[in-house]
C-alpha positions in Angstrom: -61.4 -13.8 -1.8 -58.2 -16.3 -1.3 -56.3 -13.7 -4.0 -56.9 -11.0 -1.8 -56.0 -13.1 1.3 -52.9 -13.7 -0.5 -51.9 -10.4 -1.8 -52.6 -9.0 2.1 -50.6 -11.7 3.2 -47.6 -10.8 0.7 -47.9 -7.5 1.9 -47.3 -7.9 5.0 -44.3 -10.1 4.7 -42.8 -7.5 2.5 -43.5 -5.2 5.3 -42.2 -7.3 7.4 -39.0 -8.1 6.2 -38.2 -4.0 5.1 -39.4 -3.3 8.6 -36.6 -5.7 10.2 -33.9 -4.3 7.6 -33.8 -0.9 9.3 -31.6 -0.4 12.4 -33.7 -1.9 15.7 -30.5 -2.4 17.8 -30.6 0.2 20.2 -26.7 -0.6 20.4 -25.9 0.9 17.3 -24.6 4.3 16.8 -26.3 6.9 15.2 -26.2 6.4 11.6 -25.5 2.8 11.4 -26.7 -0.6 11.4 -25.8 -3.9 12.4 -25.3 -6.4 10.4 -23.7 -8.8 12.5 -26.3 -11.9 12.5 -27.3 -14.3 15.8 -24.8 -16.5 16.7 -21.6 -14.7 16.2 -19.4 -13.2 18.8 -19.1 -10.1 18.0 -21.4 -6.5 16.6 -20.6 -5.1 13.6 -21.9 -1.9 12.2 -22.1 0.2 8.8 -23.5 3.0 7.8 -27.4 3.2 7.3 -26.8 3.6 3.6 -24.6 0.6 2.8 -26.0 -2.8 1.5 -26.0 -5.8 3.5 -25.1 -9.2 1.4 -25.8 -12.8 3.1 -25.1 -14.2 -0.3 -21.7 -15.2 1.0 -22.5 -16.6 4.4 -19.8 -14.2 5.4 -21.2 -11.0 7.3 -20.9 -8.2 4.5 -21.8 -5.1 3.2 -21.5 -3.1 0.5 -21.7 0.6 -0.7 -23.6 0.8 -3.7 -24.8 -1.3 -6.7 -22.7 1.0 -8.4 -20.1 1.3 -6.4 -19.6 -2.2 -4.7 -16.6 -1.2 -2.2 -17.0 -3.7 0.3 -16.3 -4.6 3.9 -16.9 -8.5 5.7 -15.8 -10.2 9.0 -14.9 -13.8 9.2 -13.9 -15.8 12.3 -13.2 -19.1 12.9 -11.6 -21.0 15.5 -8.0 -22.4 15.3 -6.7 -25.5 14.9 -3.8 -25.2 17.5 -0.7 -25.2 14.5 -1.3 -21.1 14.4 0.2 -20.1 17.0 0.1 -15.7 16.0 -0.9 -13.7 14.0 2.0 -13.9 11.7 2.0 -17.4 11.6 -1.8 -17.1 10.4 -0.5 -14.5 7.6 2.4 -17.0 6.8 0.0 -19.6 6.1 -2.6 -17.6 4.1 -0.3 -15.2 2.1 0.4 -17.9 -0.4 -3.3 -18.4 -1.5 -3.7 -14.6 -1.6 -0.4 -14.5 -3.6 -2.2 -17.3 -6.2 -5.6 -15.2 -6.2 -3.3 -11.8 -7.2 0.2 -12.5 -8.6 1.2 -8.7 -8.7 0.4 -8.4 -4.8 1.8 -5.5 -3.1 2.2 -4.1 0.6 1.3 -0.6 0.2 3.7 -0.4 3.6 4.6 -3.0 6.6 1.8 -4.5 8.2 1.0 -2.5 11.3 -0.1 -2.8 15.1 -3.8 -2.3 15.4 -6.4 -2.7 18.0 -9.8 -4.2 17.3 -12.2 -3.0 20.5 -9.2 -3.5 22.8 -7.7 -6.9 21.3 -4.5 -6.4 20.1 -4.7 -6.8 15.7 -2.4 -6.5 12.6 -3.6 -4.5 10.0 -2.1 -5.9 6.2 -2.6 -3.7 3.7 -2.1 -4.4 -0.1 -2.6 -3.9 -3.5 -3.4 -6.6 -6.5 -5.5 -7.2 -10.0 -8.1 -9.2 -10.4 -9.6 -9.5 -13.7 -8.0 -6.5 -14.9 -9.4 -4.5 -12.4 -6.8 -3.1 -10.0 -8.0 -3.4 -6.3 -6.8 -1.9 -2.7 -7.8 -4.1 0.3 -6.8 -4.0 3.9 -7.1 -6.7 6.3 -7.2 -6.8 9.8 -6.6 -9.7 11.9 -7.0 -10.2 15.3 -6.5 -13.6 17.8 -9.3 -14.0 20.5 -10.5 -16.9 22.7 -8.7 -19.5 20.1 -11.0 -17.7 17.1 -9.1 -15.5 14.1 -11.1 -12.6 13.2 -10.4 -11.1 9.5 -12.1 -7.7 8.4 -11.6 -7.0 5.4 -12.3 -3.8 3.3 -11.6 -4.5 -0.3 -11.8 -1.1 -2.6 -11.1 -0.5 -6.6 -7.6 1.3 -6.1 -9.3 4.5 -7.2 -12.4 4.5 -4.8 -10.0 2.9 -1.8 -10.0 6.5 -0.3 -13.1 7.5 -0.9 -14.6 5.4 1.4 -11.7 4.9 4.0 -13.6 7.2 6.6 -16.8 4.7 7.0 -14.8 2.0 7.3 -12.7 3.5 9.9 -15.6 4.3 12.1 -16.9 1.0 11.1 -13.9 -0.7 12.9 -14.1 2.1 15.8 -17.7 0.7 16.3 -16.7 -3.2 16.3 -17.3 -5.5 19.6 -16.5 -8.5 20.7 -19.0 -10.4 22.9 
């Protein structure tokens, strides 16, 4: 009898838990899902058939197993030396330089606008473990916090996703 307890009771936890993967924000627009957890001050959304990953403690997703284009968001507040948003780049590009050597702007980092706050969109190219990557970045000053997105590709597949993550970024709100 306690097995069968126990295998109901596994059941419905599994249940549980693929019940409260599925999209029950009634904010989210058709065909997507947030992934934005409690606690954060802003709603992100993907498309319903993209993977969420919490393995980084970063909010994440990504496309397939097979195909593990990716997207995440992280803010954190300043420490009052950062000033802009090119000051924040000034001070990051060097690490990002160390992690690819062969960096590359694929053109001049551009004006953007992140659900009405004013952003900079960085976009570059650079190899990591032989694999040649495309990744754009864009950052955004709010409140004293830095927001980074940042949609990180294999060159090749950079394109073929580039239409999810613009209406991924269309859909982004800050709290």
């Amino acid at each position: 009898m306690k097995k069968i307890i126990a295998l109901i009771c596994a059941a419905l936890v599994s249940v549980s838990a693929l019940a409260g993967c599925g999209n029950t924000d009634s904010d989210a627009p058709m065909g997507f899902k947030e992934i934005s957890e409690e606690g954060v001050t802003y709603d992100l959304y993907v498309p319903d058939e993209w993977v969420t990953d919490i393995s980084t403690g970063v909010t994440a997703a990504y496309y397939s197993g097979i195909d593990p284009t990716n997207i995440s968001m992280m803010a954190f507040e300043l420490d009052g030396s950062v000033s802009s948003i090119a000051d924040y780049w000034t001070s990051y590009e060097p690490s990002l330089k160390a992690m690819f050597p062969d960096l590359a702007y694929v053109y001049e980092p551009e004006e953007f606008t992140l659900d009405g706050v004013t952003a900079v969109q960085y976009v570059y190219t650079g190899t990591f473990t032989d694999t040649p990557y495309k990744i754009m970045q864009v950052v955004a000053f709010k409140d004293a916090t830095v927001y980074i997105f940042t949609y990180t590709a294999e060159a090749d597949k950079y394109d073929t996703h580039f239409e999810d993550v613009l209406a991924i970024l269309a859909n982004f709100k800050f709290h």
